[in-house]
N, C-alpha and C positions, 0 to 999 in steps of 0.2 A: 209642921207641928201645930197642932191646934190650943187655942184656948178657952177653957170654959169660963172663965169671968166676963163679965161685962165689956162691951168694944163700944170703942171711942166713936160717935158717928160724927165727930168733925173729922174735914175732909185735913190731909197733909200740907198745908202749901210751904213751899217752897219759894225764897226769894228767884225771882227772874235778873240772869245776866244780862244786862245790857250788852249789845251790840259794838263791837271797837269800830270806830271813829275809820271811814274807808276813805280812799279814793274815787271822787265822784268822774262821769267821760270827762265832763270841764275840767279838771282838775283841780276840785277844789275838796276842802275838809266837808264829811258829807254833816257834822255836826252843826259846825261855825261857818260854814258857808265860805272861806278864806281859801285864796289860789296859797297850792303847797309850792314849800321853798325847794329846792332841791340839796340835799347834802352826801356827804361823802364822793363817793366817786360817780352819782350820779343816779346810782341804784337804789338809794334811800330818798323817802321824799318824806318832807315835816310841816306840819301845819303852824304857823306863827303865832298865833293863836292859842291853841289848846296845848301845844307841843305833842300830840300824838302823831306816831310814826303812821303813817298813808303807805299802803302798798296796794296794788292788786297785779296779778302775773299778767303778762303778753304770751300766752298759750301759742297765739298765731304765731312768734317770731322766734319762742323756745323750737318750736316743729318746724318752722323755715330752718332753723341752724341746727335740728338735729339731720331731716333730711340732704343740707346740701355739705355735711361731715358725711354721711352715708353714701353721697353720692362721689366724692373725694377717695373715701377706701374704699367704693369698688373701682375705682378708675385706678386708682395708684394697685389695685390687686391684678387686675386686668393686665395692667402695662407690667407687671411681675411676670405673668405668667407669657404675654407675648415672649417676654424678653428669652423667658427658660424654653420656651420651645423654637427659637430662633435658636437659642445658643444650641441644643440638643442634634436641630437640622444641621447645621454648619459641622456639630465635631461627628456626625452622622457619614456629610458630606467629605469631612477629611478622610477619617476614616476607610470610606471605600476607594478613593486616589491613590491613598500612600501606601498601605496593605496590598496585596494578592489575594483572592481567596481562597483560606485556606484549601489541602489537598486533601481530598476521603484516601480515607484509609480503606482496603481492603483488607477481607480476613486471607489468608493465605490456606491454601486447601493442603492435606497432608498427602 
């Protein structure tokens, strides 16, 4: 939609967000410079300081434990399916012992 009156030629600005307060490699508040404390169960970290909560993910050790769960069910899948075609041989191998094979039948001619 257009309009024909007069346009503003000052530019929009927009306040700029700040940044939240990271986890630096040192471990420290990337703001205040202060080594984070650790809280909760160990998965929160807090700067003493500012009190802003510090996180950054371990990517590498999320995919270390999704791959060695993955490698867990297929081993635990694996050892399933041994087991079912083991059992399958064995009631196989009963089967042809204990049985006769059945007899053909013939058609009887008239």
């Amino acid at each position: 939609m257009k309009h024909d009156g007069p346009q503003d030629p000052r530019p929009v600005l927009r306040p700029v967000i700040p940044l939240a307060p990271r986890l630096t490699s040192r471990g420290a508040c990337s703001e205040c410079h202060v080594p984070a404390v650790v809280a909760g169960d160990g998965d929160i970290k807090i700067c003493p300081k500012c009190y802003a909560m510090l996180w950054h993910r371990d990517y590498i050790g999320e995919e270390r434990q999704r791959r060695q769960e993955a490698a867990r069910l297929a081993a635990s899948a694996a050892a399933v399916r041994r087991a079912e075609v083991e059992a399958q041989k064995r009631l196989d191998r009963e089967l042809k012992t204990s049985e006769p094979p059945p007899e053909t039948v013939k058609p009887s001619e008239p």
